[in-house]
N, C-alpha and C positions, 0 to 999 in steps of 0.2 A: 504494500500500500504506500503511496508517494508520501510522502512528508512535506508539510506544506509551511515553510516558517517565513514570517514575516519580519522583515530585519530595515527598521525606517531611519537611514544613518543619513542623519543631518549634519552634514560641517558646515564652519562659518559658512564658505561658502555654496553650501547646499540650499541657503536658505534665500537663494536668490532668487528663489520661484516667483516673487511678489514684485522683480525688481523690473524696473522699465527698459534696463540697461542689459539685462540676463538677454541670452539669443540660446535658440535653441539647438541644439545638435553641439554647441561649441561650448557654452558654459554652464557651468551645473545648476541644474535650475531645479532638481529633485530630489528624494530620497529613494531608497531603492525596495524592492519584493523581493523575496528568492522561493519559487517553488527547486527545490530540491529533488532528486533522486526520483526525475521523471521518466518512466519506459516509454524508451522509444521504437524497439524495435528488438529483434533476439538473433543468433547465431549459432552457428559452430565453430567453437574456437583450434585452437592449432594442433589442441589433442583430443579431439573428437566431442568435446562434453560442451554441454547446449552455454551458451552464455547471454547472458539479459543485459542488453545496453541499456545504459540510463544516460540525463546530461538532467543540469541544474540548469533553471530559466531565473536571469535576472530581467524586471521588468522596473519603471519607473516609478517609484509611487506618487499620487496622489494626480497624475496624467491621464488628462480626456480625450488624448489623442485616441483613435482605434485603427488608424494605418501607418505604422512607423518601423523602420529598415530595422533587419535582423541582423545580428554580429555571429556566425557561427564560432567557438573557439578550440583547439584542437592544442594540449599540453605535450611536452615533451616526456623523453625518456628512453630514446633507441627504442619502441618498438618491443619493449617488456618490461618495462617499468612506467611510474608516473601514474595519473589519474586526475578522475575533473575537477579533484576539490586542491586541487596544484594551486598555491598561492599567487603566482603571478596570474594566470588566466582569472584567480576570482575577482583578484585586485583588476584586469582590464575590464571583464563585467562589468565590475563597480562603476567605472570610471565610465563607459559609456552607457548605462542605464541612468546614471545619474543625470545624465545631458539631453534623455529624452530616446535612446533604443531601445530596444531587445537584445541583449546578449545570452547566452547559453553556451557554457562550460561543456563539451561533449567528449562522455566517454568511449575511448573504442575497445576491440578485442587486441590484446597483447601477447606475445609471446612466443618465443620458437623452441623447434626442436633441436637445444643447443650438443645433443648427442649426434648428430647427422652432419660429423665436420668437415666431410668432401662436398655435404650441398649446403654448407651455410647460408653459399651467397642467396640461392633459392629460397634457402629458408624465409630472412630477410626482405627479400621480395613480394614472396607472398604476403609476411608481415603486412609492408605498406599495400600490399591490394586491400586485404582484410578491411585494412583501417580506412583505406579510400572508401569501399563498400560502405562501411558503418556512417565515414561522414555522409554520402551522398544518402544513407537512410534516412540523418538526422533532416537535410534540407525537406529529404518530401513528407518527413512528421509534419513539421510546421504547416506546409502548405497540404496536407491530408487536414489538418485540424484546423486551417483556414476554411475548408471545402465543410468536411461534417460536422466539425464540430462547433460551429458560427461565432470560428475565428477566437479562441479562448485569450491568447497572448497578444492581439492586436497587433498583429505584422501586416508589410505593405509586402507580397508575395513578389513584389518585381521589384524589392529592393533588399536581397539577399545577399550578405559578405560573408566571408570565411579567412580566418586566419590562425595562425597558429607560432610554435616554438619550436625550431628542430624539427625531432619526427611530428608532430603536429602541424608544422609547417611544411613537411614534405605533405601528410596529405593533405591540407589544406589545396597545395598546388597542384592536385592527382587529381583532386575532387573535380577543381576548376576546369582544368585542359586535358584531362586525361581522356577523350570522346573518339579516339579510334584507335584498335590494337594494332593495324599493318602500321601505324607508325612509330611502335614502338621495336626495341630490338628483339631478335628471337627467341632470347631468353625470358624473358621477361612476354612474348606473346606466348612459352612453355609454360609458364606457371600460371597464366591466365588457364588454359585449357586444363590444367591440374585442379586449381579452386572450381571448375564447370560453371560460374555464376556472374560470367558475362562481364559487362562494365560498370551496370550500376547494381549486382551483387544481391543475396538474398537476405539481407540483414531486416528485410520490414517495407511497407508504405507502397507497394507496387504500384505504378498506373500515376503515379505523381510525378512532373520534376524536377531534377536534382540539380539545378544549374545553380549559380552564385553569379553576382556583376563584379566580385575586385576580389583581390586576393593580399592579404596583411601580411607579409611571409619573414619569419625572423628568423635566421640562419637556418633555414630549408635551401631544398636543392631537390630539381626533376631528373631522374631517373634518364629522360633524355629528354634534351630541349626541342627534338622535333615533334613533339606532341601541341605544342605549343604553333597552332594555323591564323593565316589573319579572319580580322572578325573576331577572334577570343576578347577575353576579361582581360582588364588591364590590373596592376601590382604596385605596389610598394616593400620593398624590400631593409631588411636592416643587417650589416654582417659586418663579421671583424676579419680581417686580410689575415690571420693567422688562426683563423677557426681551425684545428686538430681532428675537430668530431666529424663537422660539415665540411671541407670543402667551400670556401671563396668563390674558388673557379672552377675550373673541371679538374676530379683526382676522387682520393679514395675516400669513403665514409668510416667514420672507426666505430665498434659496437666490442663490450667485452673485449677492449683494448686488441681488437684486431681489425686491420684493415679487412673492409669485406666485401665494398664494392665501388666501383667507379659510376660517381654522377655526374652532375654541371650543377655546380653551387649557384648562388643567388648573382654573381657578377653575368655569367653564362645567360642565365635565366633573363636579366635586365637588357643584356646587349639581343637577345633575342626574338624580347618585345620592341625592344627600339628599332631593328631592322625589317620588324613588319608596320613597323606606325600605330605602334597600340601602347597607349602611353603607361608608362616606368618610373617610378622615381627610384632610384639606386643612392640607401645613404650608407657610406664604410665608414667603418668604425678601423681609422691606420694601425698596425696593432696590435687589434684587439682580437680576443680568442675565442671559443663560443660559448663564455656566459656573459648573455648579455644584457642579464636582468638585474642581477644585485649592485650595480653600480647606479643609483638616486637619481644622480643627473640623468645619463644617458636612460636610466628608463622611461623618467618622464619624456624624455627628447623625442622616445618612441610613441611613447601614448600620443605626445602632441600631434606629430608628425604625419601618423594614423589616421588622428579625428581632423584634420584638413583636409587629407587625403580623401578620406571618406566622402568629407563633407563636402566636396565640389561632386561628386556621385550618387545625394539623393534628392529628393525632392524637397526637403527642408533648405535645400540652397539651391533651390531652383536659382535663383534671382542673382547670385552667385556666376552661377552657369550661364547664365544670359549676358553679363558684364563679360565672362569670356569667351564669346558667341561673340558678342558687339549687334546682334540684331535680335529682334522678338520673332522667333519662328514660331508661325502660324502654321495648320493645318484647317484645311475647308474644303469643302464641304463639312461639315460635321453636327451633326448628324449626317451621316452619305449613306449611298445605297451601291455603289459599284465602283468610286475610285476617292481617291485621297490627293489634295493638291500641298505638297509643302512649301513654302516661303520665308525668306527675312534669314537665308542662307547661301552660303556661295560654295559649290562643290567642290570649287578649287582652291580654297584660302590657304591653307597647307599642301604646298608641294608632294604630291607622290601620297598624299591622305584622305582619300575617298570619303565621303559621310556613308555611312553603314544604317542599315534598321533594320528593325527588329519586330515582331507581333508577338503580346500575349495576352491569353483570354485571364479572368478576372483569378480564376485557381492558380494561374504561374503556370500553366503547362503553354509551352511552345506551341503556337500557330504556326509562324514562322521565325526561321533562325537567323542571324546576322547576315545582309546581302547587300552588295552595295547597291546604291539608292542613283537611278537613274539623272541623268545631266537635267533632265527636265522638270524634275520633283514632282514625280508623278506615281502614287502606288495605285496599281487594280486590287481593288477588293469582290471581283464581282463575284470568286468562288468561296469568301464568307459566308460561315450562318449569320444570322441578325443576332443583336446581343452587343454585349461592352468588351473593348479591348484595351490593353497597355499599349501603346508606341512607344520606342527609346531609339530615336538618333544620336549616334554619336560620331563622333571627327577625332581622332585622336584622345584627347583626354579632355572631349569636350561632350558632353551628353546632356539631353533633350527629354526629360519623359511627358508624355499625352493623355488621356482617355478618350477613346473614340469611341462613338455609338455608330454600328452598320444596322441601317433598317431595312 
C-alpha cells in the first residue's frame, strides 16, 4: 500500500508564493507533497525473481495549476546499487517542485550476474536496457494516469523531462534517443534479443508513450552516439574532464573497479547534438572527477543551470521563447478542419536549422513525430480524427507549443 506523506517545507524563500516579484518555474514560490513508494509498474529482474518498481512523486503544494511539466529523475550507482530515496535526486525534486513541477524520484531494476566474468560487458548492458525499460514504464505511468485516472499528479503530458546521475543518466539518455536497434552496435542489438522485450520493455503501462522533450544528463554517456537522429530531444549536460567512472569523451566505463565497456561520455554526446542542430549546452567541470554532487557551489550551478534550461522548454516560458523566436507564431485556421497555416517565423533564420513539428493528441501518445515543416508553413491535417491536439515547433533550441482543435 503507497504511503502517502505530506512534507510542507517552507524556506525563507518558499514563502514567496504571495510575492508579486516570485515567477514561476524559476523561483520558489511553494512548499512541496511527496507521495512516496508509488507502483509503477513490475518486472523480472536479473535473477529471474519478479521485482515491483516504485518512484516517489514530488508535487507543489498548495498549487492550482493542473497542467504542469514532469521532471523524471533517475539516481546513480553503476547499475547495482543506489535507489530513489538517493539524497541528491530528493534534494532536485525538492528544488523543482518547489518552483511549480512535478518531479518523481524513479526507481529501476539493478543488478548483475557478477559471477558471469567472460560476459560482464553483457551483463552491464543488459543492466542499462532493464533500467531504460523501467524508465520508459515510469513516463507512460504518468500519462496512463493522465488518461484513467483524471490526471491525479496534474502533469502537462507534452511537457515530459528526464534526467539523471551517472547510471541514471545513462538511462535517462536511452530513455530519450534510444528508438531504433539497427543503430545500435551488434552487441548491444545481442542483448536486446536476449531480454525478448523490444525497446520500450515489459516493465508496465503498455499502449502509452514513452517519449520525454530534454534530457538533464550529469556525467552519463550513450552507449553509442548514433542512436542519437535529427529531430531528437535536445540536452544539457554537466561532467568533469577527469571523470574515472564515466568517461568525458569516448573510453571505458568503470563498475567494480573494472573497466567494462566503451561509450561516448557526455562531450561525444554534446558534439553530436550540435552537429545535427538540436540544441546542447555542454558545461565541464576542468578537472573534475565524477562526483559531482557534494561540492555546494557546483551543485547548485547545476540545479540552476537545469531550471533555465528547462525553463526556455515549457510553457510557463512560453513568452521567454517568443523573445527568442523575435516573432509571435501564429497558427490558423484554428479551429481547422483539413490544414494548419503557421506564421510570425522564418525557416531559414539559423543556417543548416530546419523548424521541425511535431503532433500530439491530448494522452501524449504520438500522432505525428518530428518532421520538418515545409518552406511554406503549411500542415495537412485532412487525415485527422476531430478532437484536441498539442503542436510543438521547434528550430534548434527554440520551441513553440499550441493546442489545436481539428473539427
Amino acid at each position: 500500500m503507497k504511503q502517502l506523506s505530506r512534507l510542507f517545507v517552507y524556506m525563507a524563500l518558499g514563502l514567496m508564493s504571495n510575492s508579486a516579484n516570485a515567477q514561476r518555474y524559476l523561483q520558489p514560490m511553494f512548499g512541496q507533497i511527496v507521495e512516496s513508494a508509488v507502483p509503477y509498474g513490475e518486472s523480472i529482474s536479473w535473477n529471474g525473481n519478479s521485482a515491483p518498481l516504485l518512484l516517489d512523486v514530488y508535487m507543489p503544494a498548495g498549487d492550482t495549476a493542473t497542467r504542469r511539466p514532469l521532471l523524471l529523475l533517475f539516481h546513480g550507482g553503476s547499475f547495482v546499487g543506489g535507489s530513489r530515496t538517493d539524497g541528491y535526486m530528493q534534494n532536485m525534486c525538492a528544488y523543482f517542485a518547489t518552483r511549480g513541477y512535478v518531479a518523481a524520484s524513479v526507481g529501476y531494476r539493478l543488478g548483475v550476474n557478477v559471477g558471469n566474468v567472460a560476459g560482464l560487458q553483457d551483463e552491464f548492458i543488459r543492466a542499462a536496457i532493464r533500467a531504460t525499460h523501467d524508465a520508459k514504464a515510469a513516463a507512460r505511468f504518468f500519462r496512463k494516469s493522465f488518461v484513467e485516472n483524471n490526471n491525479p499528479y496534474g502533469i502537462d503530458t507534452a511537457r515530459i523531462f528526464a534526467g539523471g546521475y551517472s547510471a541514471g543518466a545513462i538511462t535517462a539518455i536511452h530513455l530519450a534517443w534510444l528508438k531504433n536497434p539497427a543503430l545500435t552496435s551488434q552487441q548491444v542489438q545481442n542483448n536486446l534479443a536476449v531480454l525478448n522485450a523490444g525497446l520500450e520493455g515489459l516493465s508496465g503501462n503498455p499502449g502509452y508513450h514513452s517519449g520525454v522533450e530534454a534530457v538533464v544528463n550529469l556525467a552519463g554517456a550513450a552507449l553509442d552516439t548514433l542512436i542519437i537522429q535529427p529531430g531528437h530531444v535536445p540536452a544539457i549536460h554537466f561532467h568533469g574532464t577527469d571523470d574515472q567512472t564515466v568517461p568525458y569523451a569516448r573510453g571505458p566505463v568503470r563498475a567494480m573497479g573494472l573497466n567494462i565497456l566503451t561509450v561516448d561520455g557526455s562531450s561525444i554526446v554534446h558534439q553530436r547534438l550540435s552537429n545535427l542542430q538540436i540544441n546542447s549546452e555542454m558545461n565541464t567541470f576542468q578537472g573534475g572527477g565524477h562526483d559531482l554532487v557534494s561540492d555546494t557551489a557546483r551543485w547548485n550551478f547545476i540545479l540552476d543551470r537545469s531550471k533555465l534550461f528547462l525553463y526556455a522548454r515549457i510553457g510557463g516560458g512560453t513568452s521567454h521563447i517568443k523573445e527568442q523566436i523575435n516573432a509571435t507564431v501564429r497558427c490558423f485556421p484554428n479551429p481547422t478542419t483539413d490544414w494548419l497555416q503557421i506564421e510570425g517565423f522564418s525557416p531559414t533564420v539559423l543556417v543548416g536549422a530546419p523548424w521541425t513539428y511535431a503532433l500530439l493528441d491530448l494522452s501524449g501518445q504520438w500522432v505525428r513525430p518530428f518532421s520538418t515543416l515545409s518552406q511554406d508553413g503549411r500542415i495537412s491535417l485532412g487525415d485527422l480524427s476531430s478532437g484536441h491536439y498539442f503542436l510543438i515547433l521547434r528550430q534548434k533550441d527554440q520551441t513553440s507549443y499550441h493546442r489545436i482543435i481539428k473539427n
